[in-house]
Biopython code that builds the backbone (N, CA, C, O; Angstrom):
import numpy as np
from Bio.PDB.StructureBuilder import StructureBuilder

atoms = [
    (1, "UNK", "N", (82.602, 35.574, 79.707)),
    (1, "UNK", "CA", (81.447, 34.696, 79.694)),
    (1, "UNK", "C", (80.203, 35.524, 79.366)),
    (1, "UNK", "O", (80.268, 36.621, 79.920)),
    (2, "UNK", "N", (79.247, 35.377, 78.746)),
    (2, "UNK", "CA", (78.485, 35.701, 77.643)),
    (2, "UNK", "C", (77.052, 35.808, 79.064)),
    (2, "UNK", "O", (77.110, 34.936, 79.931)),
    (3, "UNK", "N", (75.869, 36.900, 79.169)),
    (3, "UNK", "CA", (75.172, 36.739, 80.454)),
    (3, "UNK", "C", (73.773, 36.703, 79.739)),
    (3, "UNK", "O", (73.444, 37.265, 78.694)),
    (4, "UNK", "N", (73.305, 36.192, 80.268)),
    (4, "UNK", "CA", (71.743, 36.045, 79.691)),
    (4, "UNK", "C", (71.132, 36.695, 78.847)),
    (4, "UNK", "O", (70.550, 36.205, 77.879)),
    (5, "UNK", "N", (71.230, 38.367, 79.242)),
    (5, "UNK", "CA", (71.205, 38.965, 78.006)),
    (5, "UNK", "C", (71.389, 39.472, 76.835)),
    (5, "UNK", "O", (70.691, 39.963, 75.948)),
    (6, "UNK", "N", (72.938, 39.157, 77.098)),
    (6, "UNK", "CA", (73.417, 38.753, 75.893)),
    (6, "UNK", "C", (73.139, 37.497, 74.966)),
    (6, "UNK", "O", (73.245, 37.712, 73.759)),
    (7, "UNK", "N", (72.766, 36.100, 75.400)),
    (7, "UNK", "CA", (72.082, 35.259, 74.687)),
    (7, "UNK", "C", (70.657, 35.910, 73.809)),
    (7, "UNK", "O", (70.288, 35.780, 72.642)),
    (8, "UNK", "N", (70.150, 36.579, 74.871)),
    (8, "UNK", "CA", (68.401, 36.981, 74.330)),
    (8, "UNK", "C", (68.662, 37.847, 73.109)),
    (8, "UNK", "O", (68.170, 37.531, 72.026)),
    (9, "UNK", "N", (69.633, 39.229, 73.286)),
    (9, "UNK", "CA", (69.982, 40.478, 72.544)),
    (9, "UNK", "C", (70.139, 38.969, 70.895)),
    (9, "UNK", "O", (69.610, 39.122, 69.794)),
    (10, "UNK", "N", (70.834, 37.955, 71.242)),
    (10, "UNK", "CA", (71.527, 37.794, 69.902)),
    (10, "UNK", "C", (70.114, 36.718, 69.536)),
    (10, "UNK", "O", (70.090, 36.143, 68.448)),
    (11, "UNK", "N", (69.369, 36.591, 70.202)),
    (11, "UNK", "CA", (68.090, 35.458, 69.740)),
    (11, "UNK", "C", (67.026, 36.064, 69.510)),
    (11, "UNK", "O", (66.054, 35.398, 69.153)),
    (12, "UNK", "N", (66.871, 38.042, 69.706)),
    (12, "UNK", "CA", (66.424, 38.387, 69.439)),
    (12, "UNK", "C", (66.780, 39.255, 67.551)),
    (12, "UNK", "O", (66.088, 39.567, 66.582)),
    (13, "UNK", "N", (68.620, 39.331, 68.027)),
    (13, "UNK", "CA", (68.886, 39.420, 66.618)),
    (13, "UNK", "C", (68.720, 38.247, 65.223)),
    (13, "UNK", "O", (68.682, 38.296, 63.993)),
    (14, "UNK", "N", (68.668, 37.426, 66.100)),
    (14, "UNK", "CA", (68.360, 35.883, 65.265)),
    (14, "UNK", "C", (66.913, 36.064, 64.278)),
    (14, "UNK", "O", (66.909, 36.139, 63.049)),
    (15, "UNK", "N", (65.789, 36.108, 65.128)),
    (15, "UNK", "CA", (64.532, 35.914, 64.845)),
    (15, "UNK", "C", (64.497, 36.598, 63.626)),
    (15, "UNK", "O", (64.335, 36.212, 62.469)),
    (16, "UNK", "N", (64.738, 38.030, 64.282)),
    (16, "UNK", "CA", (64.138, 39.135, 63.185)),
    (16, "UNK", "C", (65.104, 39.194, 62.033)),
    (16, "UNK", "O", (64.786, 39.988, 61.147)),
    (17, "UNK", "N", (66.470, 38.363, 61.825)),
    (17, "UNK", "CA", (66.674, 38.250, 60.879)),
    (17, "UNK", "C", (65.831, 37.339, 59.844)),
    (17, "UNK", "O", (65.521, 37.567, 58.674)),
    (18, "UNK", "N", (65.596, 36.354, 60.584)),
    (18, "UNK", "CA", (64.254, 34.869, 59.963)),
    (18, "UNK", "C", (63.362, 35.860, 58.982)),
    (18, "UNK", "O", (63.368, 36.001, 57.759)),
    (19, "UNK", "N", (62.483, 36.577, 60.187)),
    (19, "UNK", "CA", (61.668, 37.084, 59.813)),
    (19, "UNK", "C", (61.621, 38.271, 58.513)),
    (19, "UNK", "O", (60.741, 38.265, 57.653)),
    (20, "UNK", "N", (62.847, 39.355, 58.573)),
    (20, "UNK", "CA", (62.710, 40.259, 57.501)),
    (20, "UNK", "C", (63.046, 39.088, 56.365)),
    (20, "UNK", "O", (62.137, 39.224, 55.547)),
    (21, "UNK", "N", (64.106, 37.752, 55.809)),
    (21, "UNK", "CA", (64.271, 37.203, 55.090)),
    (21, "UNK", "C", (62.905, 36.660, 54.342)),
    (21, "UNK", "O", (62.630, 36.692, 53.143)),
    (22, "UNK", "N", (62.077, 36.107, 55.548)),
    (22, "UNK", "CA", (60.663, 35.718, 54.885)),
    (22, "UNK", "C", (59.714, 36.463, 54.423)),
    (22, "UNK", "O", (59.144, 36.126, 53.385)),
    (23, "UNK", "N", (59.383, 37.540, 55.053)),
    (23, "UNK", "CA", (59.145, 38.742, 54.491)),
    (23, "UNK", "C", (59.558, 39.070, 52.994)),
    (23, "UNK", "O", (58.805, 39.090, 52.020)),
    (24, "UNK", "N", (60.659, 39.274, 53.021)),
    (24, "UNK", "CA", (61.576, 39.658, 51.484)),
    (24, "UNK", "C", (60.816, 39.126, 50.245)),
    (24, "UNK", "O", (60.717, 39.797, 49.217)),
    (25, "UNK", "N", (60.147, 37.573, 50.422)),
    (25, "UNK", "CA", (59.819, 36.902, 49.572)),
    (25, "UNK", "C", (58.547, 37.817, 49.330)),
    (25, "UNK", "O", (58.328, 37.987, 48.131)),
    (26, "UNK", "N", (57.707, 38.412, 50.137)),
    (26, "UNK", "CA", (56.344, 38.744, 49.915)),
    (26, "UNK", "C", (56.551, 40.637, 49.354)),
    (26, "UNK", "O", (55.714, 41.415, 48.896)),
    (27, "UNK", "N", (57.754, 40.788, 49.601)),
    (27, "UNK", "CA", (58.103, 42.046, 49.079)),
    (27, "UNK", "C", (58.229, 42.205, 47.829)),
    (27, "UNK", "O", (57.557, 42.983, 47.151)),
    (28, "UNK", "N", (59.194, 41.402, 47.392)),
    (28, "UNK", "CA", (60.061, 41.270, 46.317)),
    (28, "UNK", "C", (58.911, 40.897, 45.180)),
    (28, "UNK", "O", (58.833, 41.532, 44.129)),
    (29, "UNK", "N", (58.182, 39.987, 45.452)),
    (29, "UNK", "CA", (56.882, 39.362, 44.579)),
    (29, "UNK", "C", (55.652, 39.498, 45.103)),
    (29, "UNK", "O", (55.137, 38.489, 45.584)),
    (30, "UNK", "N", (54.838, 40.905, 45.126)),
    (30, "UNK", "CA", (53.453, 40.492, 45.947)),
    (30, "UNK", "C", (52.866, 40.164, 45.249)),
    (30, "UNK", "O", (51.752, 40.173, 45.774)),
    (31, "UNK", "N", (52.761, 39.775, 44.157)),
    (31, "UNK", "CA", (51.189, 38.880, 44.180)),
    (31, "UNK", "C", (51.976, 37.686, 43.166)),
    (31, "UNK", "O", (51.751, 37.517, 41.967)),
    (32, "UNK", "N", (52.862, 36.997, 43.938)),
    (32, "UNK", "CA", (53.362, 35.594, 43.208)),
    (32, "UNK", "C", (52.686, 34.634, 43.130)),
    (32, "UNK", "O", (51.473, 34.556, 43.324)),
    (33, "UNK", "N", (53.555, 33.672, 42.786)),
    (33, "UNK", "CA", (52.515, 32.154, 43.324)),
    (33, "UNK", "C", (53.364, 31.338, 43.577)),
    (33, "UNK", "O", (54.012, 30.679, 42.764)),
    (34, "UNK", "N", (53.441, 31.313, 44.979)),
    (34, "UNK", "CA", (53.644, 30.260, 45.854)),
    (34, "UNK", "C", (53.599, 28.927, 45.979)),
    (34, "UNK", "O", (53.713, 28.380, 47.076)),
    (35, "UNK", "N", (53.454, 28.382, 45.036)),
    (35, "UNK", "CA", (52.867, 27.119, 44.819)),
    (35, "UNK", "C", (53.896, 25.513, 44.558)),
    (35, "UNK", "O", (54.904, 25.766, 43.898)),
    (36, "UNK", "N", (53.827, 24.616, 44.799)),
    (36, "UNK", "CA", (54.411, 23.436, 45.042)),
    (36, "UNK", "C", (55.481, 23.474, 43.671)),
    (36, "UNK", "O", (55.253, 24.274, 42.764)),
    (37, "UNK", "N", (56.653, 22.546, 43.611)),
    (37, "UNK", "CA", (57.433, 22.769, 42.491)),
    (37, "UNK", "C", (56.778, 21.139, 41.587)),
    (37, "UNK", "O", (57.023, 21.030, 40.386)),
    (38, "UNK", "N", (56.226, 20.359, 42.093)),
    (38, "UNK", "CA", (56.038, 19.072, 41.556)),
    (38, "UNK", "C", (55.743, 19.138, 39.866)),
    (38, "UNK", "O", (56.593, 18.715, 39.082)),
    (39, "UNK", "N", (54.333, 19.766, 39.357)),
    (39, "UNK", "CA", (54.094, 20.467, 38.486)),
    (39, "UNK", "C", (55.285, 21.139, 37.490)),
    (39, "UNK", "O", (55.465, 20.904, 36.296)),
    (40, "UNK", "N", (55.965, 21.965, 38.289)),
    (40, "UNK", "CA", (56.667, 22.720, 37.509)),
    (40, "UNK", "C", (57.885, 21.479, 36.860)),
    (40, "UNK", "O", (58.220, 21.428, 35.677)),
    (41, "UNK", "N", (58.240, 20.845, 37.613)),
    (41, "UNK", "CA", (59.581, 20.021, 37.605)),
    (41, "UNK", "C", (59.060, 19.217, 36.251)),
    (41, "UNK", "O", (59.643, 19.239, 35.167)),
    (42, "UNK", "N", (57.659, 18.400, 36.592)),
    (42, "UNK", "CA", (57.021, 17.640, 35.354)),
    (42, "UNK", "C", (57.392, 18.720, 33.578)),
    (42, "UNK", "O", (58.083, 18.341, 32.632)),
    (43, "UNK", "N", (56.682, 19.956, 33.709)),
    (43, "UNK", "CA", (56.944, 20.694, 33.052)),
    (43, "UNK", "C", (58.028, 20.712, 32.496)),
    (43, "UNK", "O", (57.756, 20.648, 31.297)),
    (44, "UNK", "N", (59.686, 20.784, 32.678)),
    (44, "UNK", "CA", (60.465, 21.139, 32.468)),
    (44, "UNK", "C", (61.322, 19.960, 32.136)),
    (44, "UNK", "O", (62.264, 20.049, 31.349)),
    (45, "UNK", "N", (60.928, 18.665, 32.851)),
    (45, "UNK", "CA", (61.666, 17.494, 32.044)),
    (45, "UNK", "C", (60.897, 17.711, 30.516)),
    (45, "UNK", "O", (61.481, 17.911, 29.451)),
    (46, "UNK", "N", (59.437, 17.611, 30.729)),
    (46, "UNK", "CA", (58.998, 17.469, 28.975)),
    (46, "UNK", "C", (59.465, 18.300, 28.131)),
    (46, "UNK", "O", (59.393, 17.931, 26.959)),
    (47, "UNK", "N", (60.196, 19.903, 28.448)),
    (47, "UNK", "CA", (60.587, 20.678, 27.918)),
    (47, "UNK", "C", (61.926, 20.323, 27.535)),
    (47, "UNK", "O", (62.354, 20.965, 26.576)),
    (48, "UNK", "N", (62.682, 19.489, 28.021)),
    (48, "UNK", "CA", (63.831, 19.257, 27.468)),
    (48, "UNK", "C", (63.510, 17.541, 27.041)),
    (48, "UNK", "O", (64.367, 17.054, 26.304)),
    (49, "UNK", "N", (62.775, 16.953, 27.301)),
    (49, "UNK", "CA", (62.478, 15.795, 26.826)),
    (49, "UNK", "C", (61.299, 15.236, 26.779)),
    (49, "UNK", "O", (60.892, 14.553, 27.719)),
    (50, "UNK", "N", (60.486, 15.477, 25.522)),
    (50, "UNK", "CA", (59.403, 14.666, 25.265)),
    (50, "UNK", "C", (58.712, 13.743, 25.430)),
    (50, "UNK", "O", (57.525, 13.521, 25.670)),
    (51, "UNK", "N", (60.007, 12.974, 25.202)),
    (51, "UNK", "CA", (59.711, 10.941, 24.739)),
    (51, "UNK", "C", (60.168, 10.864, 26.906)),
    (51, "UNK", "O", (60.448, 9.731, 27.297)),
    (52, "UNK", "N", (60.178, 11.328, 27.352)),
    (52, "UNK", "CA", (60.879, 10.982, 28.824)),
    (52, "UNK", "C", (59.665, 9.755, 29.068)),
    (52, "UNK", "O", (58.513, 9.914, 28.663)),
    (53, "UNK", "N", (60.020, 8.796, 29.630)),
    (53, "UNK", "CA", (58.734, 8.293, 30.486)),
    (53, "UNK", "C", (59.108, 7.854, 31.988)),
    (53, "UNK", "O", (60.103, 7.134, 31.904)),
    (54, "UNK", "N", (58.754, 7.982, 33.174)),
    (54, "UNK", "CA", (58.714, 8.158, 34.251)),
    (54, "UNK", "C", (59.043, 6.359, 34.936)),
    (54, "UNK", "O", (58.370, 5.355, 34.706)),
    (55, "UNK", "N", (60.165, 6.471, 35.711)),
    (55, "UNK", "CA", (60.612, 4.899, 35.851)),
    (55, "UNK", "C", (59.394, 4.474, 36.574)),
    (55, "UNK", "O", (59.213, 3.300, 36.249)),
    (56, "UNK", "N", (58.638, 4.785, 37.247)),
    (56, "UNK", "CA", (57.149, 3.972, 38.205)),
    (56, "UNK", "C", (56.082, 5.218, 38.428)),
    (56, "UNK", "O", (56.087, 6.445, 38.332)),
    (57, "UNK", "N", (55.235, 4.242, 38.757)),
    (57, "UNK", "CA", (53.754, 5.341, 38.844)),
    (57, "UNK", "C", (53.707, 5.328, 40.214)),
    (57, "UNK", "O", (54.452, 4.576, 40.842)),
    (58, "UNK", "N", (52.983, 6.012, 40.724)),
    (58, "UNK", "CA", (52.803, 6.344, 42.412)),
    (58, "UNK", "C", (52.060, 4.684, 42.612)),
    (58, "UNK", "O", (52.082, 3.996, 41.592)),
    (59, "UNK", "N", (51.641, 4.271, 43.441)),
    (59, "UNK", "CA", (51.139, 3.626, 44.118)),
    (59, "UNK", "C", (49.869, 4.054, 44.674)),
    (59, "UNK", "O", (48.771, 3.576, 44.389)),
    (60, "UNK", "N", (50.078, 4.878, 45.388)),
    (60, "UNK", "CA", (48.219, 5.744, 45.383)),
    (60, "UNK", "C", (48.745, 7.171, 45.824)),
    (60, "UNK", "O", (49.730, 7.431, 46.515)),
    (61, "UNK", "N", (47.709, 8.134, 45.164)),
    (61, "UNK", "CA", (47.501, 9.538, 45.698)),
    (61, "UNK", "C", (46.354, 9.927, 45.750)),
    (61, "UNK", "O", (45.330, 9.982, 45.069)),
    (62, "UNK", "N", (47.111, 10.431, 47.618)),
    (62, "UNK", "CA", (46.108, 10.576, 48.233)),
    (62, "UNK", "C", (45.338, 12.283, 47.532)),
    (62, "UNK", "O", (45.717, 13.136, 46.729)),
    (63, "UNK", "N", (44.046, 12.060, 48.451)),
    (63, "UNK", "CA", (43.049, 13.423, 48.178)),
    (63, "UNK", "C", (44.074, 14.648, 48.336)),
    (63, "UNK", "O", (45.190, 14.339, 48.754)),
    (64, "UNK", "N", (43.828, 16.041, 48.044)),
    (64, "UNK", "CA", (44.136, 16.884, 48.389)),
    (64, "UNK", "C", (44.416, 17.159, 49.821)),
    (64, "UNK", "O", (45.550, 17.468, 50.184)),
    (65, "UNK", "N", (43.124, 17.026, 50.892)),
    (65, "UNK", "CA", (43.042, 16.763, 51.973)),
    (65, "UNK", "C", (44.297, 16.333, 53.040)),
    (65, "UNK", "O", (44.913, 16.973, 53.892)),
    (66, "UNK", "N", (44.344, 15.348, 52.705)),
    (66, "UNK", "CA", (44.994, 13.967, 53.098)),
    (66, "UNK", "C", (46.172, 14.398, 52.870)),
    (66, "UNK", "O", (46.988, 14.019, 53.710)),
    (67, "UNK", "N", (46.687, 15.228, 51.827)),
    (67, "UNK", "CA", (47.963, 15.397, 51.248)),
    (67, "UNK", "C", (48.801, 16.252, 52.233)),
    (67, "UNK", "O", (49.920, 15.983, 52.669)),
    (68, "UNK", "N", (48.002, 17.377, 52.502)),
    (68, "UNK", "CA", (48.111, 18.356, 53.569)),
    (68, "UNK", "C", (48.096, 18.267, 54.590)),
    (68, "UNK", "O", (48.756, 18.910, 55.406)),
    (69, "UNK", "N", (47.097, 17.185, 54.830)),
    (69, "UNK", "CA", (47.305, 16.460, 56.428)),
    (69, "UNK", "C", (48.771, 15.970, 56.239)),
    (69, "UNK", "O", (49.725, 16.644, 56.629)),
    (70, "UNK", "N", (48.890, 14.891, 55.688)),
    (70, "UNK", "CA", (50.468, 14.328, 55.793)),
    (70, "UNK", "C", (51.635, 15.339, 55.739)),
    (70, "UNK", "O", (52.653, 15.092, 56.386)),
    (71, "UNK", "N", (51.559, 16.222, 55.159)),
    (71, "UNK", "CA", (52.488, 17.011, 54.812)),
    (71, "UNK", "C", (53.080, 18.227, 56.484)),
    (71, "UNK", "O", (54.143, 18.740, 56.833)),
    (72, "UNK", "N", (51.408, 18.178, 57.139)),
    (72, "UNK", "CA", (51.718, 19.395, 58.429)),
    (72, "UNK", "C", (51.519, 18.309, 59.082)),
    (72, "UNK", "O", (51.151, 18.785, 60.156)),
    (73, "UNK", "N", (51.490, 16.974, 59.242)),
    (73, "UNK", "CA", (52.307, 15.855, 59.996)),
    (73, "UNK", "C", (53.357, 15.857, 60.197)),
    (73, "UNK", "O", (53.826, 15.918, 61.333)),
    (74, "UNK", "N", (54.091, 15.782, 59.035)),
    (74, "UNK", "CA", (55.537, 15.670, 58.429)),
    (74, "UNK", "C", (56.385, 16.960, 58.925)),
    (74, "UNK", "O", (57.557, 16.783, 59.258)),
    (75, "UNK", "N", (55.873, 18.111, 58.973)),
    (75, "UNK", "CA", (56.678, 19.181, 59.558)),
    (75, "UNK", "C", (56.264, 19.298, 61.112)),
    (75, "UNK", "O", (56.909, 20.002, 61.889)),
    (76, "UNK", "N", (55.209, 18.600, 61.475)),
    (76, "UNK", "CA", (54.934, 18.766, 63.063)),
    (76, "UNK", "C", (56.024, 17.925, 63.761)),
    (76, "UNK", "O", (56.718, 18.217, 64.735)),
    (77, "UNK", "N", (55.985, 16.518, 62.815)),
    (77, "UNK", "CA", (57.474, 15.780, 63.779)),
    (77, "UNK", "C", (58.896, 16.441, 63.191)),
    (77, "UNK", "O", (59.817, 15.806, 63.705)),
    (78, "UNK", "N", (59.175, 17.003, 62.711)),
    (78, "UNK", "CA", (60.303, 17.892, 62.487)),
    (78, "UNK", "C", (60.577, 18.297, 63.413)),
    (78, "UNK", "O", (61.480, 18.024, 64.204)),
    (79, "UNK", "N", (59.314, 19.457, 63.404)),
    (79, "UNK", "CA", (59.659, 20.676, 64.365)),
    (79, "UNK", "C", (59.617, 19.984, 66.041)),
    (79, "UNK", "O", (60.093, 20.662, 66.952)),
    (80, "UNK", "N", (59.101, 18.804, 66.295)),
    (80, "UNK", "CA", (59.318, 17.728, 67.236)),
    (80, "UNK", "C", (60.707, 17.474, 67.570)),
    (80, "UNK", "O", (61.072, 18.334, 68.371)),
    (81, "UNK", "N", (61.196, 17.043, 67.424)),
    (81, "UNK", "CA", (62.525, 16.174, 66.850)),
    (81, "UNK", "C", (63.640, 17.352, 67.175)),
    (81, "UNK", "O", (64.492, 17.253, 68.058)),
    (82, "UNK", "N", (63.409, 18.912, 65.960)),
    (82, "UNK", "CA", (64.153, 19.902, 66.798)),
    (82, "UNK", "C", (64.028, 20.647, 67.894)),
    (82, "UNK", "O", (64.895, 21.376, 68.375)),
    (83, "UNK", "N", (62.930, 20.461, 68.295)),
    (83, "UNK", "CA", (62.741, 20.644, 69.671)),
    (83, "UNK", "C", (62.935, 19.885, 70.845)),
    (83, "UNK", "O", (63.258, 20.300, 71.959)),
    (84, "UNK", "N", (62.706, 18.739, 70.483)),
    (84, "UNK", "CA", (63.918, 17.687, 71.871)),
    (84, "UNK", "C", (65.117, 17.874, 71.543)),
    (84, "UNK", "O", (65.702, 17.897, 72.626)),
    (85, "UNK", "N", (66.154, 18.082, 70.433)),
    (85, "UNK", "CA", (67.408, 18.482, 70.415)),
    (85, "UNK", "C", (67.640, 19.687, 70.953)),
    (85, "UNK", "O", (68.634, 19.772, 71.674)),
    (86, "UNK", "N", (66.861, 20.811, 70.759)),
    (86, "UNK", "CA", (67.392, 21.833, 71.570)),
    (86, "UNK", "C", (67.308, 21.357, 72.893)),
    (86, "UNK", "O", (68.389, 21.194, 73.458)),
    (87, "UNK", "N", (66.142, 21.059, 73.610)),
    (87, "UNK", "CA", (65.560, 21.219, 74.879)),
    (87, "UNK", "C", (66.625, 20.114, 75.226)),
    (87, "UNK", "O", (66.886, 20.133, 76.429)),
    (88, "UNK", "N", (67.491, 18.913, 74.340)),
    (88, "UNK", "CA", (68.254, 18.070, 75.595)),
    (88, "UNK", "C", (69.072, 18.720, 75.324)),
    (88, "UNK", "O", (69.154, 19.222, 76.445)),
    (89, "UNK", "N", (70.286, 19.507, 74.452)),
    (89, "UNK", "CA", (71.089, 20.338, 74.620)),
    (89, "UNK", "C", (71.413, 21.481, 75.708)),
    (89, "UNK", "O", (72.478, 21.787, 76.244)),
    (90, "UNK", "N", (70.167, 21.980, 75.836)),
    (90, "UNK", "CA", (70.357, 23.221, 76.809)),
    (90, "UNK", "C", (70.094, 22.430, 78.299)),
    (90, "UNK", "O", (70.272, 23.133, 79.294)),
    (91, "UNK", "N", (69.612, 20.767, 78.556)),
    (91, "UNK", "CA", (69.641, 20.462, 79.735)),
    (91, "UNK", "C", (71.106, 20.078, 80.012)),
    (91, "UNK", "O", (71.618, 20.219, 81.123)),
    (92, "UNK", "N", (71.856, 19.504, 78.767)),
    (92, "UNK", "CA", (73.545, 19.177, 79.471)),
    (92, "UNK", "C", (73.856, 20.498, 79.731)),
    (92, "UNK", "O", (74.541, 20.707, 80.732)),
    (93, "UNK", "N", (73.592, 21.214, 79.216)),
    (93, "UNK", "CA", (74.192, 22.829, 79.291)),
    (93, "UNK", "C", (74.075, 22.686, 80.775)),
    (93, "UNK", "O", (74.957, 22.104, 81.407)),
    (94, "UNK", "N", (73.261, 23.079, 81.223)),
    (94, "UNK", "CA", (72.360, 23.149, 82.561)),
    (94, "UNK", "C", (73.567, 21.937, 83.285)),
    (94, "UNK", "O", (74.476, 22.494, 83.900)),
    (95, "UNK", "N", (73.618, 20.768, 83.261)),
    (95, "UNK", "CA", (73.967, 19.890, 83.915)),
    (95, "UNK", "C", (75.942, 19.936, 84.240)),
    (95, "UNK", "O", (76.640, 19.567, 85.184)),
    (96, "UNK", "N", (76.257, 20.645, 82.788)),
    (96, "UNK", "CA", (77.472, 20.364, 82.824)),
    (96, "UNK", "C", (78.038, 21.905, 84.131)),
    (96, "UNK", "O", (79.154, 21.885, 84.649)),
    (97, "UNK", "N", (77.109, 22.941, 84.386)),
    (97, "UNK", "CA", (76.822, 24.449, 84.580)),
    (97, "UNK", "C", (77.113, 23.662, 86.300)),
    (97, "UNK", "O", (78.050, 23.689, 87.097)),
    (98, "UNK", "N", (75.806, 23.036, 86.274)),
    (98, "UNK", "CA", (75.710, 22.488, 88.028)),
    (98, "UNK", "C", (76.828, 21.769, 88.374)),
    (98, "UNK", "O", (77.168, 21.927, 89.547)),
    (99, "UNK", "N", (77.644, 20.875, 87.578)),
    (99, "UNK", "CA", (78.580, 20.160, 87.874)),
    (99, "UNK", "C", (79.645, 20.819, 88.454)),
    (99, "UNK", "O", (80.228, 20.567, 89.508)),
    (100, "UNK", "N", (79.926, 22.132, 87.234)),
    (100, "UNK", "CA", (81.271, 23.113, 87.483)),
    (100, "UNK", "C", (80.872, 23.838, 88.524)),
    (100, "UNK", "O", (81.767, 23.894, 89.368)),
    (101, "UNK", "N", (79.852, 24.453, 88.842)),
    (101, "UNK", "CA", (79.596, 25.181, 90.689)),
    (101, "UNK", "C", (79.758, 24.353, 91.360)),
    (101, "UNK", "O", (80.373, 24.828, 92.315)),
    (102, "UNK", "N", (79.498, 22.655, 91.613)),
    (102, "UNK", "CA", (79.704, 21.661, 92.782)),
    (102, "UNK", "C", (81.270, 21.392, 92.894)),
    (102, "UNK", "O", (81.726, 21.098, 93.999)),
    (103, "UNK", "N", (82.085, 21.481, 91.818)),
    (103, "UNK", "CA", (83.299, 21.433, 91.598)),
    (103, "UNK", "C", (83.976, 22.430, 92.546)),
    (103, "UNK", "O", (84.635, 22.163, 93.550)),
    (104, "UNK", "N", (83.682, 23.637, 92.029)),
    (104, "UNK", "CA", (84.333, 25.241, 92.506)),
    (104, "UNK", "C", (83.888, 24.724, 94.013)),
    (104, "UNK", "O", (84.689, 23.924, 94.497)),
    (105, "UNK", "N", (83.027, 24.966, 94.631)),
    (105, "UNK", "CA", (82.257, 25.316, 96.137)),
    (105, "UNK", "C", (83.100, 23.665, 96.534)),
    (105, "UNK", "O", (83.582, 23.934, 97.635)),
    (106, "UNK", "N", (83.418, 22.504, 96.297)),
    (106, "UNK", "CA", (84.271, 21.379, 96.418)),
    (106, "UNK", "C", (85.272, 22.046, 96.585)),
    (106, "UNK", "O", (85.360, 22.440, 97.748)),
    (107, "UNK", "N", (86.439, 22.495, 95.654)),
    (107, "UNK", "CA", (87.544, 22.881, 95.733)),
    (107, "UNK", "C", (87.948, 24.106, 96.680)),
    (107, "UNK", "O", (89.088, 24.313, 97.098)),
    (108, "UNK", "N", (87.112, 24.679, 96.876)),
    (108, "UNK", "CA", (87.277, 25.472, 98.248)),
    (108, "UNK", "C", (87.098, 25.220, 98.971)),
    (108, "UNK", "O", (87.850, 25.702, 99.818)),
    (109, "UNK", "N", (85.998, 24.249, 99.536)),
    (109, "UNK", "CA", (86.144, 23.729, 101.148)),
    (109, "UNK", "C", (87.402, 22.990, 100.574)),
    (109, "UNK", "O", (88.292, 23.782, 100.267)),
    (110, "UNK", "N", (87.612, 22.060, 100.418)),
    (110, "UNK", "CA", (89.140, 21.779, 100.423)),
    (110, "UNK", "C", (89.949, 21.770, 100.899)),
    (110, "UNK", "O", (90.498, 21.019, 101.705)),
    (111, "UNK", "N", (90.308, 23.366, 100.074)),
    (111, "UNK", "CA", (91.805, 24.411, 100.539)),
    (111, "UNK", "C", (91.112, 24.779, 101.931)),
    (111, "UNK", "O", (91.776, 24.717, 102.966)),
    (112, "UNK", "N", (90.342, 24.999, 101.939)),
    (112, "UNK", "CA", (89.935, 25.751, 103.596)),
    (112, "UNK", "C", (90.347, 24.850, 104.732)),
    (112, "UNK", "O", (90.581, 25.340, 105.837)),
    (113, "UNK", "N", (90.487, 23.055, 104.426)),
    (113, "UNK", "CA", (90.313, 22.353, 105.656)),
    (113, "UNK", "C", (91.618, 22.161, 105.536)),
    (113, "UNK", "O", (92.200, 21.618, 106.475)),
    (114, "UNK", "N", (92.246, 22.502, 104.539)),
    (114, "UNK", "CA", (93.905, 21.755, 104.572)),
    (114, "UNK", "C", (94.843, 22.775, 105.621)),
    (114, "UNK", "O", (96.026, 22.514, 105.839)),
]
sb = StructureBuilder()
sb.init_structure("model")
sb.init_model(0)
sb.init_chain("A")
sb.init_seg("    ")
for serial, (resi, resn, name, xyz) in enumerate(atoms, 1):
    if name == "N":
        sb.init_residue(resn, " ", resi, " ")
    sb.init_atom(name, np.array(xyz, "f"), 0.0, 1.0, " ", f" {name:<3s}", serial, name[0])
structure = sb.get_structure()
């Protein structure tokens, strides 16, 4: 059975893998450009097709502003969302943990009274 610090040792090996990977990008290319693929994608249909025309137009677009707001909306309930999945995961953890000690400390008074 695996002890606490062994969880941390491997969540600490976790992270800093995240981290040198993201890194890599700023290594590999320092002075890139980072920038949205929307643009580029437009680009590259006309490059293989001219005459293309686009099945619908947006409906509205928004400001720059606004865009960015929605967008670190959009990853705030993400990162929401995976964070109640962890946090109810590690409470069955927790629950199923308390169950099996009430079990054990059960099964020995038990045998003791028989």
């Amino acid at each position: 059975m695996a002890t606490k610090i062994d969880h941390r040792i491997w969540y600490v090996v976790g992270f800093s893998i995240i981290i040198v990977i993201c890194l890599a990008a700023f290594i590999v290319a320092p002075g890139g450009d980072f920038g949205g693929s929307d643009g580029q994608g437009e680009k590259e249909i006309n490059n293989i097709d001219p005459n293309y025309k686009p099945w619908f137009e947006s409906l509205w677009t928004p400001p720059g502003e606004t865009e960015s707001l929605l967008f670190a909306l959009q990853a705030a309930i993400g990162a929401l969302i995976i964070g109640l999945f962890i946090g109810n995961e590690r409470g069955k953890r927790a629950a199923r943990k308390a169950i099996g000690k009430e079990d054990h400390v059960t099964a020995g008074e038990g045998a003791a009274d028989k």
